[in-house]
N, C-alpha and C positions, 0 to 999 in steps of 0.2 A: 356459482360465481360466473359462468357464460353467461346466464339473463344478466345478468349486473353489468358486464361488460359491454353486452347490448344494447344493454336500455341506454349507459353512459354512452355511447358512443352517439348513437340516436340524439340523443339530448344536447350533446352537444355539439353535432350538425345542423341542429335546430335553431339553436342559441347563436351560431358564429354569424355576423352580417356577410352578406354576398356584395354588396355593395360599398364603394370607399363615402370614407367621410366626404362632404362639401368641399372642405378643404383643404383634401390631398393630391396628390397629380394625378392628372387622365392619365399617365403613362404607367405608373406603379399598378402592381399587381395586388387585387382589394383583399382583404381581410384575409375570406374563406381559400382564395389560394396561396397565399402565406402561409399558413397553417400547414393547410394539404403539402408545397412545396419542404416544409420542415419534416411532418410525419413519415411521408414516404420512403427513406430510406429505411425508418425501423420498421415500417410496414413490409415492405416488400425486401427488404434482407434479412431480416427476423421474424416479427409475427406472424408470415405466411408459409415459411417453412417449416416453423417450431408447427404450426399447427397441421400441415401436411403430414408431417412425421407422428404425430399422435391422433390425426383420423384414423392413417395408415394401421394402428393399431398393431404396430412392427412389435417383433421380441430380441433387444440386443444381446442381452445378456445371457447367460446358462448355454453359451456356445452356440445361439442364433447364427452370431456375420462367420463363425468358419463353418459352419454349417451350407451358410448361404451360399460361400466361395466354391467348397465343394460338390455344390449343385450345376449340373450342366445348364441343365433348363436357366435357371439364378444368372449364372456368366452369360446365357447366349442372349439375356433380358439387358443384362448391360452393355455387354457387346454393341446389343441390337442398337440401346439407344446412343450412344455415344458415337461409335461406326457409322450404320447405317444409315442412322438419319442423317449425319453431317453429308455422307459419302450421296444419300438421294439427294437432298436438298441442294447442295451443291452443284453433283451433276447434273440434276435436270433442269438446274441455270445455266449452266455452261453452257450443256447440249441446246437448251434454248437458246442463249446469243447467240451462238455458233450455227447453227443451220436456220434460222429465219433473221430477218432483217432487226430485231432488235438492239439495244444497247443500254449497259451500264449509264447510271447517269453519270454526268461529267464529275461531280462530286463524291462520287461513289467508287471504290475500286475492288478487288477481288478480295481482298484482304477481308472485307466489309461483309463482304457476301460467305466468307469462307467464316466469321464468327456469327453471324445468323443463325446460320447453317445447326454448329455447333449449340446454338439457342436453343434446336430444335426441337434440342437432345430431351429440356427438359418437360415432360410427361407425367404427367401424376395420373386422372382421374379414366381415360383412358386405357392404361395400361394396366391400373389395378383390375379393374372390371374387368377386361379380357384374363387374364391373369386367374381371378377366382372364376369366371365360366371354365376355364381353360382345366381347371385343376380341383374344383371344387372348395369352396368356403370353410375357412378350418385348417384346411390341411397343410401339413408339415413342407411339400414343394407350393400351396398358396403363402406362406410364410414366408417360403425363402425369395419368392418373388416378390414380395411387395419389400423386403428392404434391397435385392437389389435394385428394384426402380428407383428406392430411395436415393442409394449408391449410384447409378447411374446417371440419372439426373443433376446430383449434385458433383459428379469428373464434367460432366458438360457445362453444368451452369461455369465452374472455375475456370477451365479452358476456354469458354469463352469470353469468362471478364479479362485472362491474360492479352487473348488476340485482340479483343473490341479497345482496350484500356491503350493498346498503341493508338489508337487513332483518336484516340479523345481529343487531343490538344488540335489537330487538324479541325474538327466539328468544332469545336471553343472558336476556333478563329473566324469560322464561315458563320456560326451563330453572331460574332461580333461586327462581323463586316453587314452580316442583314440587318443590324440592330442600330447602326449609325445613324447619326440626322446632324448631321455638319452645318445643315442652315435652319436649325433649330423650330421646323416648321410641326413638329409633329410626326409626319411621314417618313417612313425611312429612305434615304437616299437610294437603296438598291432597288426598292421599290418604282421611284421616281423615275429611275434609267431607264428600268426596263417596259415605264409606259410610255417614253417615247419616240 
């Protein structure tokens, strides 16, 4: 049933026009990202996890996740990613604004950078690999680390839709203010200021 899935999928990237009709607007988004723009959230909030958690070829059940919790190695994997990475990724933005001349863009504030960060967190293809060199293919602490990356990745992915999801309505605004054309030319008005 994955060839079927496949070939559907194929087939009907195939079939979708990329191009609008004659007689739709220059400014409407054509066909093939219409589609794309609908898809995406089941793609990338569901079908891509659902299938990370079954490459992963994790074991839940039969006392797998208290297995997993009990493992040091397990905690220090999600530790690592959830911690560490926000904790690198962050600091070494700080520490960069901070001692050379760069800057945040004007649009952008820490907050922004502190859900990035938390982004970081999530790891799949990466961490499994290290993971079974680290412990060998099979075994009972490669097991317990490949759900907790599962686990870990997904405290980060949440944390950071909570931090990032504040600042949505702020981005909605700045998306709608580039998006304006007041004298109906086509161009976007922010665009027009700023040439000249």
């Amino acid at each position: 049933s994955g060839i079927h899935a496949t070939v559907a999928g194929v087939l009907m990237a195939m079939l979708v026009p990329v191009r609008r009709s004659p007689g739709e607007d220059d400014s409407s988004p054509g066909p093939a990202r219409r589609i794309e723009h609908l898809i995406r959230p089941l793609s990338a909030g569901f079908a891509v996890p659902v299938f990370a958690f079954f490459a992963a070829g994790v074991s839940v059940v039969g006392g797998g996740l208290a297995d997993t919790l009990r493992d040091p190695a397990a905690v220090g994997v999600m530790v690592a990613l959830v911690l560490g990475k926000t904790v690198g990724v962050f600091g070494g933005t700080w520490l960069f604004a901070h001692l050379t001349r760069a800057e945040l863009d004007d649009g952008l504030e820490w907050s922004d950078v502190f859900g990035l960060s938390l982004l970081a967190g999530i790891g799949f293809t990466v961490s499994l690999l290290i993971g079974e060199l680290a412990y060998g293919t099979g075994s009972a602490r490669d097991e317990h680390v490949k759900l907790a990356v599962l686990l870990g990745s997904s405290v980060a992915a949440a944390l950071a839709a909570v931090v990032l999801s504040r600042r949505n309505w702020v981005y909605r605004q700045i998306h709608l203010e580039e998006e304006r054309d007041d004298n109906g030319d086509g161009i976007p008005d922010a665009f027009q200021a700023d040439s000249r």
